[in-house]
Each structure stands twice: as structure tokens, then as C-alpha cells.
C-alpha positions as CSV (number, residue, x, y, z in Angstrom):
1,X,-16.7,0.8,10.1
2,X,-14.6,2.4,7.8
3,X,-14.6,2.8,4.0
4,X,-12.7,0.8,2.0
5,X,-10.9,1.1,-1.5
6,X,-10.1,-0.9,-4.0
7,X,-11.6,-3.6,-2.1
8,X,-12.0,-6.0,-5.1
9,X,-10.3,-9.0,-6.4
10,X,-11.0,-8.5,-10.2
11,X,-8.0,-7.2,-11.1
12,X,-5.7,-10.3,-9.6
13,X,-7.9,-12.7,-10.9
14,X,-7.8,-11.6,-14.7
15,X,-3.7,-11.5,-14.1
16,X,-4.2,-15.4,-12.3
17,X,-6.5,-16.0,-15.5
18,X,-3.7,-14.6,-18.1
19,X,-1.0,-17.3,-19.9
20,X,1.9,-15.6,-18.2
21,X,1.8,-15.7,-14.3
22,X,4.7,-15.1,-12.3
23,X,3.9,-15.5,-8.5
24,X,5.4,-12.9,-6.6
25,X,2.9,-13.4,-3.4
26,X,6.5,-13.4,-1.8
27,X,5.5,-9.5,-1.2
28,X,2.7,-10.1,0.8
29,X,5.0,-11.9,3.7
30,X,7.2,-9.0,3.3
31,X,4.2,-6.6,3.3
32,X,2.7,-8.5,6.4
33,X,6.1,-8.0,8.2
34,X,5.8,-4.3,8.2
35,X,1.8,-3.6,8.9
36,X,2.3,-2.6,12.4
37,X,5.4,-1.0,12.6
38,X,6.4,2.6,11.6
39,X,7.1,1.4,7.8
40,X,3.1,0.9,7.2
41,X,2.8,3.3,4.3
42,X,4.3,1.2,1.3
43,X,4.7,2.6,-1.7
44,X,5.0,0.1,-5.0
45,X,7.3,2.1,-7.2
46,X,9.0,0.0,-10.1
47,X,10.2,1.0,-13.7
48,X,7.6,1.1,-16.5
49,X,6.2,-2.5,-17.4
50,X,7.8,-4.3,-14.3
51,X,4.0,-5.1,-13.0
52,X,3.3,-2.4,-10.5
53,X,-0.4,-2.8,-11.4
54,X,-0.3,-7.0,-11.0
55,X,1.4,-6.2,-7.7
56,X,-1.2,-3.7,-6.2
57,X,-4.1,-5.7,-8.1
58,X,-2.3,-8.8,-5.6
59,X,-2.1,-6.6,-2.9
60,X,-5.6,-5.5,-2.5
61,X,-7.4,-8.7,-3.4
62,X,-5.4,-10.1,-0.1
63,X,-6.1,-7.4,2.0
64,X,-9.5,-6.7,0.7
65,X,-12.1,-6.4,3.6
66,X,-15.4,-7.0,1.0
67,X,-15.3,-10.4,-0.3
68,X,-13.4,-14.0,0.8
69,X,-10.1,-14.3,-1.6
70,X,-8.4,-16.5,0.2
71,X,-9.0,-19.4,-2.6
72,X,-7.6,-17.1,-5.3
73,X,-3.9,-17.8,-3.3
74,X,-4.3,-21.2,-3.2
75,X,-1.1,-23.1,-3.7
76,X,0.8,-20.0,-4.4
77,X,4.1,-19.3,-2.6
78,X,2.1,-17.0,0.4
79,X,-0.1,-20.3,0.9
80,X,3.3,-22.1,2.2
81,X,4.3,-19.1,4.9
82,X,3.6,-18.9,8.5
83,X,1.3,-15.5,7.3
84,X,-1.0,-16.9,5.3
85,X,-4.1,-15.9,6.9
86,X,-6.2,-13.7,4.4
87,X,-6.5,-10.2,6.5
88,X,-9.0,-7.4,6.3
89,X,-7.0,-3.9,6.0
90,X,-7.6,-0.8,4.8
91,X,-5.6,-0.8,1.1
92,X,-5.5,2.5,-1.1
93,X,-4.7,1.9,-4.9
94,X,-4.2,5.0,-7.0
95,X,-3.3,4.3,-10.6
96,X,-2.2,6.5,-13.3
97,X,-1.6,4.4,-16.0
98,X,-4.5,5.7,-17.4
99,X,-3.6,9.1,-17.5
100,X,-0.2,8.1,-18.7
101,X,-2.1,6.4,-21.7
102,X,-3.9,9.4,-22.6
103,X,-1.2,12.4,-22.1
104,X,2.0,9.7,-23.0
């Protein structure tokens, strides 16, 4: 068994929980499509405040291998696609927003 990080769903639920939503679960299809093929390493790299964070938060809480979220997707777009399936893989988040916040 390996060790997992980043294998919790807080973070997308507190952006499902927010006023402004936007469902862009369209990534994990796109995400899915790639898993197995020499394009594996993805790399979420977007301007500042396009929701890099809400994308990796989304990310891991689908992937995630400790805890069941396959009820946070729920009538979101991925729940309509042929790879809806909620699957256990190995996710690394490394954020630096933090860092940015106190050296900015």
C-alpha cells in the first residue's frame, strides 16, 4: 500500500459550499483520458486567480484513495460521462499560494 497525499475532500467541498460554483468536472474526463498513457504527469498551470487551487482541490477529492466522494459529484457534468466511476489514484498537490501570500 502506498502513501497517499492530499487525499482529502475538504477543500472541494468548501468551493461546492461557496455562492459562486462553476463546474468544471469536465477536467476529470479529460484527466481520466490520459492516466495510463505517457501524458500521466499533469501539471495545472493557469494565470493568477483562474482557480488553479478549486481545480486541484476537484482533482484530489475524485481521485482521493481515503474517503468515498463520489456523492460530492453528484449531478455535476462528470456524473453524466461514460468515466464517472470515482477512482483511487495516487494524486500530489503542492501549493504555493501560501508562500506567494507571505513573500508577494
Amino acid at each position: 500500500m502506498g502513501i497517499y497525499l492530499n487525499s482529502s475532500s475538504i477543500g472541494f467541498k468548501r468551493s461546492l459550499n461557496s455562492e459562486i460554483y462553476v463546474d468544471k468536472t469536465g477536467l476529470i474526463e479529460k484527466t481520466n483520458a490520459l492516466l495510463d498513457t505517457e501524458q500521466k504527469f499533469i501539471c495545472v498551470s493557469r494565470p493568477r486567480r483562474f482557480g488553479k487551487s478549486m481545480a486541484v482541490n476537484m482533482l484530489s477529492a475524485y481521485y482521493a484513495c481515503g474517503e468515498d466522494s463520489s456523492a460530492l459529484f453528484d449531478g455535476l457534468t462528470i456524473s453524466h460521462t461514460a468515466s464517472e466511476s470515482v477512482q483511487c489514484n495516487q494524486s500530489q498537490h503542492a501549493g504555493f499560494s501560501e508562500h506567494d501570500a507571505q513573500h508577494g
